[in-house]
C-alpha positions as CSV (number, residue, x, y, z in Angstrom):
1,X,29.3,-13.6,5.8
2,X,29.0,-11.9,2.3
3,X,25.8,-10.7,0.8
4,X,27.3,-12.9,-2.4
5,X,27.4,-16.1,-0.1
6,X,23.7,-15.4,1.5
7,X,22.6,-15.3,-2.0
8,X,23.7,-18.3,-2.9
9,X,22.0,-20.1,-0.1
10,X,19.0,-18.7,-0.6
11,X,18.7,-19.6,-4.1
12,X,18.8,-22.8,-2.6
13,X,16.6,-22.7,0.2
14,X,14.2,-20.4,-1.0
15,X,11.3,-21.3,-4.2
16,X,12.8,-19.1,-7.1
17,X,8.8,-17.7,-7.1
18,X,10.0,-15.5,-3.5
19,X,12.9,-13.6,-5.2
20,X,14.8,-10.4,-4.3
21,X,15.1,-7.1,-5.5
22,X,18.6,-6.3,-4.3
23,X,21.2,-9.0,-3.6
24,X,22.4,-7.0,-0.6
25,X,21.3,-8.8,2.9
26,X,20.3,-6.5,5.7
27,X,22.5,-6.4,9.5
28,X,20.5,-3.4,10.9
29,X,18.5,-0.5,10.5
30,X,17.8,2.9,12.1
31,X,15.1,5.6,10.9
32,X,15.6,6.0,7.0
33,X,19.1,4.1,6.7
34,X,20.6,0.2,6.4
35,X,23.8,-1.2,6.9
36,X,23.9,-4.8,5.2
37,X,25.9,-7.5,6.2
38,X,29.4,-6.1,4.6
39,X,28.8,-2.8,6.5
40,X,27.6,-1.1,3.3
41,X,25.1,1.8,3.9
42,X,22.2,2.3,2.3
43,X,19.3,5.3,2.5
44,X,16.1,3.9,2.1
45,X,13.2,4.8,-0.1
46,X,11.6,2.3,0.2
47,X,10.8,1.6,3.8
48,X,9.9,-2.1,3.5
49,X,6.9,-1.3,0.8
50,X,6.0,1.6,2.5
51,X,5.5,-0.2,6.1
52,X,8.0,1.5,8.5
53,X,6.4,4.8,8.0
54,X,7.3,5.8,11.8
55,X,11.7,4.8,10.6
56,X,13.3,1.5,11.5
57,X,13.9,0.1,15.1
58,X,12.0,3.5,16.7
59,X,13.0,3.0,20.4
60,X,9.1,3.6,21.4
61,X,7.9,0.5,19.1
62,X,11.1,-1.3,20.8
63,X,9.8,-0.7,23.9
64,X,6.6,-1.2,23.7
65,X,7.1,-4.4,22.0
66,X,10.0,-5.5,24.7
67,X,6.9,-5.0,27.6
68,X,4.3,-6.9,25.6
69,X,6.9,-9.9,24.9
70,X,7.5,-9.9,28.7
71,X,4.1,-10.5,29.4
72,X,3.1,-13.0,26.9
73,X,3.7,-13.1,23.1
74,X,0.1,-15.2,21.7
75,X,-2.9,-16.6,23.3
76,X,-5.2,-16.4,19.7
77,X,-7.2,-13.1,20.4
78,X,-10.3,-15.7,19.5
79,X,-9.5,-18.2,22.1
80,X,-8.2,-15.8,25.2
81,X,-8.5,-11.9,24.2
82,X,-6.0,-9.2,25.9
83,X,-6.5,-5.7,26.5
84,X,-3.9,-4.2,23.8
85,X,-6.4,-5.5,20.4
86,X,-9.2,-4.0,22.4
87,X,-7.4,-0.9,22.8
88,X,-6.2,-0.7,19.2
89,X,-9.5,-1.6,18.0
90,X,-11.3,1.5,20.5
91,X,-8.4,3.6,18.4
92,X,-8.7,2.3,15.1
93,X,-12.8,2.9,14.7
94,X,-12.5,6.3,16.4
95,X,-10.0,8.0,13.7
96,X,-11.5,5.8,10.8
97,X,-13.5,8.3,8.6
98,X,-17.3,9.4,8.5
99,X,-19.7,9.6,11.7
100,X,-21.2,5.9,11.4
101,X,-20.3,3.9,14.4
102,X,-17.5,1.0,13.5
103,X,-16.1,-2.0,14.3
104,X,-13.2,-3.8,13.7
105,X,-11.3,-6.9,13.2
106,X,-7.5,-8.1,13.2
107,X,-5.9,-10.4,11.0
108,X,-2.3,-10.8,10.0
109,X,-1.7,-9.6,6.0
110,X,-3.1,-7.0,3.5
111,X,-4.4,-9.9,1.6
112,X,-6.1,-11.3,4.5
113,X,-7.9,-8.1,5.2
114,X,-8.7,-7.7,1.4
115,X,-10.8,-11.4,1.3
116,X,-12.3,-10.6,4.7
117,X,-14.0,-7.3,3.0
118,X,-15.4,-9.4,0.6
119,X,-16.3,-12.3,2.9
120,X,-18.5,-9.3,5.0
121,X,-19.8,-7.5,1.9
122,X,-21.1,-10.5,0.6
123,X,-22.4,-11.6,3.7
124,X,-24.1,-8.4,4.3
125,X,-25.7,-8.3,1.4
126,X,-26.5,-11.5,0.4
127,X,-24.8,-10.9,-3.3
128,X,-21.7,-12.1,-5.2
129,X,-20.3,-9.9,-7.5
130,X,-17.1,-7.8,-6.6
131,X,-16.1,-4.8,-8.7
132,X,-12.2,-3.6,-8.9
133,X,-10.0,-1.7,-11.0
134,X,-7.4,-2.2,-13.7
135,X,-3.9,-1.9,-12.4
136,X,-5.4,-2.1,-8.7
137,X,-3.4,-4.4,-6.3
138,X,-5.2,-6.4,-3.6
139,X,-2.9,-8.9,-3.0
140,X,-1.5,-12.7,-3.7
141,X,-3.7,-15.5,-2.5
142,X,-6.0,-16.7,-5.0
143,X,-9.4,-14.1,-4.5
144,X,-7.1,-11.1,-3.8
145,X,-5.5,-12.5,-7.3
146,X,-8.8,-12.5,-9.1
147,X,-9.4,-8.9,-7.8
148,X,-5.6,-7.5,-8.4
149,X,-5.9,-5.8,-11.9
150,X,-2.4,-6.5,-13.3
151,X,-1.3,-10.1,-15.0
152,X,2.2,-10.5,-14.7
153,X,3.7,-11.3,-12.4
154,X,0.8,-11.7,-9.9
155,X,-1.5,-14.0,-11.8
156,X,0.6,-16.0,-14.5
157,X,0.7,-19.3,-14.0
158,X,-1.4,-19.4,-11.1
159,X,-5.0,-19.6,-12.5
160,X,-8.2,-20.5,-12.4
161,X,-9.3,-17.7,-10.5
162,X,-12.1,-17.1,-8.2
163,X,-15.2,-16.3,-10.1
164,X,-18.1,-13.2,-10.0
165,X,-15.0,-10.6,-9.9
166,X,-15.5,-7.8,-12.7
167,X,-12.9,-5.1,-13.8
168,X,-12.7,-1.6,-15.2
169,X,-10.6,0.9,-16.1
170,X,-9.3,3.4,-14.0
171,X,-9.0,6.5,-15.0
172,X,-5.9,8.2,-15.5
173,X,-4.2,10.7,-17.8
174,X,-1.3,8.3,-18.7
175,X,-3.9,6.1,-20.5
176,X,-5.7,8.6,-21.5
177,X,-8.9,6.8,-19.7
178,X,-11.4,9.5,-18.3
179,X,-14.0,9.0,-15.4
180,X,-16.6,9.3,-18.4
181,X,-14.8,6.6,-19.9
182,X,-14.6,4.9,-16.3
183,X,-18.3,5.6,-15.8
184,X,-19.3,4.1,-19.0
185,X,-17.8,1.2,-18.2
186,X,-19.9,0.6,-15.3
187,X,-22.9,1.3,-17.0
188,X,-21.6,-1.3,-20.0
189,X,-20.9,-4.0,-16.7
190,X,-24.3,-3.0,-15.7
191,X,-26.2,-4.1,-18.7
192,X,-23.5,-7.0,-20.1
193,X,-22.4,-9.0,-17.3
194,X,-24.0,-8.4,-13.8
195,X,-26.8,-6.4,-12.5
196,X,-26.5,-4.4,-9.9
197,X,-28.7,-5.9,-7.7
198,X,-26.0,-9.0,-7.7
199,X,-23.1,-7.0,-6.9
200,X,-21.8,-7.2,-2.8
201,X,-19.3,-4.3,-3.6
202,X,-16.7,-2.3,-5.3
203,X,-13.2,-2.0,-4.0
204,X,-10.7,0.8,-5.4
205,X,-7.4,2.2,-3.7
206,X,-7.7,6.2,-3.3
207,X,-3.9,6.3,-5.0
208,X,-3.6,3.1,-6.8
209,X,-0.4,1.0,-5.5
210,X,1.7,-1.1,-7.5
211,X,-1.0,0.7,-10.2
212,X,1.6,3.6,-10.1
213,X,0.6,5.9,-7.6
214,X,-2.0,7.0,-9.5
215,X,-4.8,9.1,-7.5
216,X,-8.9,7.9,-8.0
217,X,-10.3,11.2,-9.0
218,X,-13.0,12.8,-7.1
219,X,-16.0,12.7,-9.2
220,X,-14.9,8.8,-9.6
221,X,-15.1,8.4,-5.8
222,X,-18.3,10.0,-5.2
223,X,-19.5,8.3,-8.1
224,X,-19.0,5.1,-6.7
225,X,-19.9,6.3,-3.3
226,X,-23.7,7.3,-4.8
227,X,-23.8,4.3,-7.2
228,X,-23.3,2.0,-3.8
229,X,-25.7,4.2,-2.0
230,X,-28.4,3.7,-4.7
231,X,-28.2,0.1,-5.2
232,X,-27.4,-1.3,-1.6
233,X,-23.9,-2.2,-2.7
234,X,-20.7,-2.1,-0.3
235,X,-18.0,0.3,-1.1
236,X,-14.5,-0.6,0.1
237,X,-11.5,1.7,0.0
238,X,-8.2,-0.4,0.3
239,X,-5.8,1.7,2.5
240,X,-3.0,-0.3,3.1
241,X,-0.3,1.4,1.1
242,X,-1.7,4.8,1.5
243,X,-3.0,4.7,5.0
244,X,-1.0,5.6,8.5
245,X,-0.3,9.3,7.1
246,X,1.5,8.5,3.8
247,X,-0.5,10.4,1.8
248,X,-0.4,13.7,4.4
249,X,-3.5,12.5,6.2
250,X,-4.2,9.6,8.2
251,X,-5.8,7.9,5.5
252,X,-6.4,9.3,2.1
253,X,-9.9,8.8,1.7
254,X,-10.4,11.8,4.0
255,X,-9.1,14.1,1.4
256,X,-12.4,13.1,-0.6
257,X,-14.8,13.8,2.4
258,X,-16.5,10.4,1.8
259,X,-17.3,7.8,3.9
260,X,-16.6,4.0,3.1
261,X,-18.4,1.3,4.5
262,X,-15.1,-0.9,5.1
263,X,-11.4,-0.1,4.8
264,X,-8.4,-2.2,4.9
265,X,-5.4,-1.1,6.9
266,X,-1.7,-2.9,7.3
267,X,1.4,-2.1,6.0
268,X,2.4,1.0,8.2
269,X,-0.4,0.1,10.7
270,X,2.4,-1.6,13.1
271,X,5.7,-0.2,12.4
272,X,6.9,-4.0,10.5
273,X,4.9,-6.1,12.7
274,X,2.9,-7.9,10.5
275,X,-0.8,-6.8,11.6
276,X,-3.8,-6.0,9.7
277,X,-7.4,-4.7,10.1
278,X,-10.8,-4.3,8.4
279,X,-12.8,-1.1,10.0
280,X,-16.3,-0.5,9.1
281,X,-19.5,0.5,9.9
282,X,-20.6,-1.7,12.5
283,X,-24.0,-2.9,11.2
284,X,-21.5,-4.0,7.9
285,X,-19.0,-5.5,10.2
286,X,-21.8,-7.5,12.1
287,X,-22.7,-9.6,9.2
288,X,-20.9,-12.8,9.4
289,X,-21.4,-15.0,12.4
290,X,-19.6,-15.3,15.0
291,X,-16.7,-17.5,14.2
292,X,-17.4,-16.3,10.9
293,X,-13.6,-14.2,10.8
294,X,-10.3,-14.5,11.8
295,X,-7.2,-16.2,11.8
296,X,-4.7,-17.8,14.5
297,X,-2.2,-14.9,13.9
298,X,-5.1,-12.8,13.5
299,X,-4.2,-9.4,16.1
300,X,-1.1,-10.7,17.0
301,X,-0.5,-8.6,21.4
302,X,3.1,-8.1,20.2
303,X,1.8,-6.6,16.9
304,X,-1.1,-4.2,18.8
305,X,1.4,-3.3,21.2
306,X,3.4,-1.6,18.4
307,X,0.6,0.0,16.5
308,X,-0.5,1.4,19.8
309,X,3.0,3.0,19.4
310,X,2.6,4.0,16.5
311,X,-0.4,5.7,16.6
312,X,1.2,7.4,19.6
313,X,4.7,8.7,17.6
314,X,2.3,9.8,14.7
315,X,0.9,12.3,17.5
316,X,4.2,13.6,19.3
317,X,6.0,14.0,16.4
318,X,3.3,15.0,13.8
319,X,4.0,12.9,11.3
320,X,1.0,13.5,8.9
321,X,2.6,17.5,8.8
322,X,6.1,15.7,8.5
323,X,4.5,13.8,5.6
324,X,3.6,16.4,3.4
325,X,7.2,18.5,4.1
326,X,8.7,15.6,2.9
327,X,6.7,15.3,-0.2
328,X,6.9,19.3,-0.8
329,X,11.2,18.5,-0.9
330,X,10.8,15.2,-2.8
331,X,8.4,17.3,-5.2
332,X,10.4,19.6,-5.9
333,X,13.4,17.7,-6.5
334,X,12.2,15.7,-8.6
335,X,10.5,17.9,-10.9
336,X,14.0,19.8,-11.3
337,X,15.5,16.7,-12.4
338,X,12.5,16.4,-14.7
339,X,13.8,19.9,-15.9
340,X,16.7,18.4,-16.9
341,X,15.5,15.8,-18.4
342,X,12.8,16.6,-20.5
343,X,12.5,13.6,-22.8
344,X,12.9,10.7,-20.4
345,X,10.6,12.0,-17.4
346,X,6.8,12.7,-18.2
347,X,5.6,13.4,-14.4
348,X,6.5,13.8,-10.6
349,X,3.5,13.7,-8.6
350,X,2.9,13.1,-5.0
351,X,0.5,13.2,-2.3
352,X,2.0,13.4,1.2
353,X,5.2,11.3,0.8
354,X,3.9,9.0,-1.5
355,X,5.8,9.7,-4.4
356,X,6.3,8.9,-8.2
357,X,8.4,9.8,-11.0
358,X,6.9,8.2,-14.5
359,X,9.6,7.9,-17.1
360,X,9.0,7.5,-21.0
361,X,10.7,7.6,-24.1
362,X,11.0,10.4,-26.8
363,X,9.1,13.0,-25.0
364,X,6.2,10.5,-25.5
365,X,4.2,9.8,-22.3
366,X,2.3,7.1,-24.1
367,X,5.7,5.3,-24.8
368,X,6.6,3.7,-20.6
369,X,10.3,3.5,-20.7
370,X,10.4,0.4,-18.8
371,X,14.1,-0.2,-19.8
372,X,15.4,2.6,-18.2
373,X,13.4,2.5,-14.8
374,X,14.5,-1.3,-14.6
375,X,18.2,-0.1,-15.0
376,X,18.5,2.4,-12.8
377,X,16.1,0.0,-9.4
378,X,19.6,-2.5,-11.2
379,X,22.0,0.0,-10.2
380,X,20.6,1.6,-7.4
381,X,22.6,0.1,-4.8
382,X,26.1,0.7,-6.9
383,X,24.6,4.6,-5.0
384,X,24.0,3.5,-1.9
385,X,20.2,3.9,-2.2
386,X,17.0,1.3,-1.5
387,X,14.5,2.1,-4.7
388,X,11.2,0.2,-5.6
389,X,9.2,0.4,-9.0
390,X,5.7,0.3,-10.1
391,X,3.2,0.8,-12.3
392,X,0.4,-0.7,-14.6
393,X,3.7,-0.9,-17.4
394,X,6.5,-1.0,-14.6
395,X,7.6,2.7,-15.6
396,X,7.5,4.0,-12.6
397,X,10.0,5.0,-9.9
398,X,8.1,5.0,-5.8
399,X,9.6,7.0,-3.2
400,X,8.1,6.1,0.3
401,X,10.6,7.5,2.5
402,X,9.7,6.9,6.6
403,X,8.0,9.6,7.5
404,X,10.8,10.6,10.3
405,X,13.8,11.2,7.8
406,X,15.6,14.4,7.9
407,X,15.9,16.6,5.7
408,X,19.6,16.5,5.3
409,X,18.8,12.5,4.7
410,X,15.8,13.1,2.2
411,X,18.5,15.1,0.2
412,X,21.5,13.4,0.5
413,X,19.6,10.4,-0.9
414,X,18.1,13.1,-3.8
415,X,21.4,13.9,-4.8
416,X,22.8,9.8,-4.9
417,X,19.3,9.6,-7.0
418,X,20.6,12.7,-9.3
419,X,23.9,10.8,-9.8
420,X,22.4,7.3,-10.5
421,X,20.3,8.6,-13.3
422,X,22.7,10.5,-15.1
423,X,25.0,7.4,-14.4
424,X,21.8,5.0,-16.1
425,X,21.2,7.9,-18.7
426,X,24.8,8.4,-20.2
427,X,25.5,4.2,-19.8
């Protein structure tokens, strides 16, 4: 079969709503490369949206997936429990952040841990109002909508939204939006729309996502950690594309030294089994009643089986050290092709191996050359390389390379990038 002829059929058989970026259909996968159906290879940076941090097919996911499916593959860990979620769980609230005592709970999607934040912030404290961030992504159903700060394509069409959800800018140097300016605007939400007192919580991603890989500021963290603190509001950090060591640490929110009363995990939590948690403190996490959370999916054993794994490989073969190697070479890199090109690139900047190059036009950072990243994610292929964009004006290029590629990989798949954009460049 062709990857022409698999397109076709799934134009048919799939809503036009669940496209693709590449029209390339994948065979197999191992570590940082894919072979598609016509034996093309392919180095991947992207890794699935950052979710196979720890590679594709690693043999000790494999096999500790292969014993679990053995055993049994679902009961509903609400109907009949199993040892593996409790496991994971005992794991997941001991390397969470900050001395409280946690709790946790599984469920199958980003998204789905995202609306279970709020369901426990509000139930916790009795309020309504949800705080988030432009360019923030929180997901697609329709509260993780409402909270997502970013129109198209997430929310078009797809409206009304649900209601007491507030945004504000983030800042960031690209917008030239300052925490001052940030700050401000709380204190203009405070006194326009909502009260404190009737806010449940604010969520923000340490490095913003599909935002751009943009990085919350310090004092903006610790601000919101003492505005929470003052007014008996819940502050959720959303680590599910920065979490599992992409940033260099574990999660990213230990870089800050704060504490957050609940955090989302998924994406590299379970090595592409589709998992996902909320860990928090425990008096937070004890809100809702029981029956109160959870989903039929919801800690999947096949799924805990692999994060187990995962959280084992991360150990044995260091992977939060391997992390920030990777982004050191990517940095660097990147920022000689930014040499180079002068006019077209305004920044490389990374934290760990989560990685972004911002491109503009005419040496003008407040001018996103959204032409020229959309060409070269079109072409990408044509090199033999897997590429994702982002960004609040879709101007940026993400590199989320698994944390177990090589270095002879990682610049192999530099110097296709080299020769893509001067091939995108000189077109």
């Amino acid at each position: 079969m062709k990857n022409k002829e698999l397109q076709e059929r799934k134009n048919k058989a799939f809503a036009r709503g669940q496209g693709n970026a590449y029209p390339i259909f994948v065979k197999r996968a191992k570590n940082a490369e894919l072979w598609d159906v016509e034996e093309n290879r392919y180095i991947d940076f992207g890794t699935g949206i950052a979710v196979c941090n720890t590679g594709h097919s690693h043999p000790k996911i494999i096999d500790a997936v292969k014993k679990q499916i053995e055993n049994f593959s679902h009961t509903c860990v609400m109907v009949n429990p199993y040892e593996v979620a409790v496991e994971l769980a005992e794991k997941l609230t001991k390397i969470a952040p900050g001395p409280s005592e946690k709790k946790a709970i599984f469920v199958s999607t980003g998204a789905e841990a995202v609306e279970n934040c709020v369901k426990i912030a509000r139930a916790y404290t009795g309020r309504r109002g949800v705080v988030a961030f432009n360019g923030g992504f929180h997901g697609r159903t329709n509260l993780t909508m409402a909270l997502t700060g970013k129109t198209a394509p997430y929310k078009k069409a797809f409206g009304p939204f649900a209601g007491d959800i507030y945004h504000i800018p983030f800042p960031c140097v690209q917008t030239d939006t300052t925490v001052k300016d940030t700050l401000k605007a709380i204190k203009n939400l405070f006194k326009s729309d909502i009260i404190p007192e009737d806010i449940a919580a604010f969520i923000i991603e340490p490095v913003q996502g599909e935002g751009g890989f943009y990085a919350a500021p310090l004092e903006l963290l610790q601000a919101i950690r003492a505005l929470c603190d003052e007014h008996g509001i819940v502050m959720i950090v959303d680590e599910i594309q920065s979490g599992f060591g992409r940033t260099g640490k574990m999660f990213n929110i230990e870089y800050s030294g704060i504490e957050p009363d609940l955090m989302t995990m998924a994406k590299g939590i379970a090595g592409g089994y589709p998992l996902s948690a909320v860990v928090g403190k425990a008096d937070i996490m004890d809100a809702p009643i029981p029956g109160g959370l959870g989903g039929t999916y919801g800690g999947s054993p096949v799924a805990c089986a692999a994060a187990l794994a995962v959280l084992e490989i991360m150990e044995e073969e260091d992977l939060l050290t391997r992390s920030n190697q990777l982004g050191a070479l990517f940095n660097t890199r990147l920022n000689a092709l930014k040499t180079q090109y002068p006019e077209l690139i305004s920044d490389v900047r990374n934290q760990g191996a989560m990685i972004a190059l911002e491109l503009m036009m005419e040496g003008d950072y407040t001018k996103p050359n959204v032409e020229l990243t959309q060409k070269i994610i079109a072409n990408a292929t044509q090199f033999g390389l897997i590429l994702l964009s982002c960004g609040f004006n879709g101007n940026v290029i993400r590199f989320l390379p698994a944390l177990t590629m090589s270095d002879a990989i990682a610049n192999e798949g530099l110097d296709k990038f080299s020769e893509l954009f001067a091939h995108v460049v000189q077109k």
